[in-house]
N, C-alpha and C positions, 0 to 999 in steps of 0.2 A: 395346775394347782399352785404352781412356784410364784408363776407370775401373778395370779389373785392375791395372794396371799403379801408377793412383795407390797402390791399396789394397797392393798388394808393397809401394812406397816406404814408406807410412804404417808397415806391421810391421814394415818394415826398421829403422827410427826408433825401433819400440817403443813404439808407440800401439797401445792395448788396440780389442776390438771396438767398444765402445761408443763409442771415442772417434773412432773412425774413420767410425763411422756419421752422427757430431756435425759431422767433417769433411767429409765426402761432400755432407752438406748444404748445408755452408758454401760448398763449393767449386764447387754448382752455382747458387748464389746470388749473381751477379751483382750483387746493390745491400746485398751483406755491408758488414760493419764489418771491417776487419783486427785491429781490437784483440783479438777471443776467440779468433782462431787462435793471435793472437801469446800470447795466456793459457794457452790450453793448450801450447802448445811449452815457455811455461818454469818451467812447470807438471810439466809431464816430464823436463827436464832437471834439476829439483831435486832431485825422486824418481830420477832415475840418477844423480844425486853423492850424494846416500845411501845409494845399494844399494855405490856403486864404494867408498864410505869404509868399509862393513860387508864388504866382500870382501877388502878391503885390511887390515882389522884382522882376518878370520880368516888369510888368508895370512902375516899377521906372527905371529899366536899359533904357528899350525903348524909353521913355523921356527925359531922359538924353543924348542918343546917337541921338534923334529927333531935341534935342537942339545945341545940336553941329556940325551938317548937315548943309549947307548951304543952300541945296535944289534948287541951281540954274542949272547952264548950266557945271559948273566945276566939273571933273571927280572923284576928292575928296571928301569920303565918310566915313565917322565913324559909319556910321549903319554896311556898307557892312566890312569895317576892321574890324570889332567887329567879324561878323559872318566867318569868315577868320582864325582867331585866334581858 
């Protein structure tokens, strides 16, 4: 039940299969180093302020081509020119 439950926590996190398999090792390893856990944690938290910076500049582009839409009856579109380009 320890190790399910680690393994939820791990995806919850957003540790990939491989990395959790890396983990499961580590954490059954008793005379581990902490320093590769600690590697990988900010290892992944890097890689999720990169995805969060690339989500955050499509939701800014979105917005901006949202605002510049007239969204009426006229066939003039800056979402669709955007996506065109």
């Amino acid at each position: 039940m320890h190790r399910l439950r680690f393994i939820a926590n791990a995806r919850d996190l957003g540790f990939g299969i491989e990395e959790i398999g890396t983990l499961l090792s580590l954490w059954s390893d008793r005379q581990r180093a902490s320093g590769e856990v600690k590697a990988m944690a900010l290892s992944l938290a890097a890689e999720l302020g990169r995805k969060v910076q690339a989500l955050e500049n499509m939701r800014r582009t979105l917005v901006e081509l949202a605002e510049q839409c007239h969204g009426d009856g006229r066939p003039e579109c800056p979402i669709l020119d955007r996506l065109e380009d």
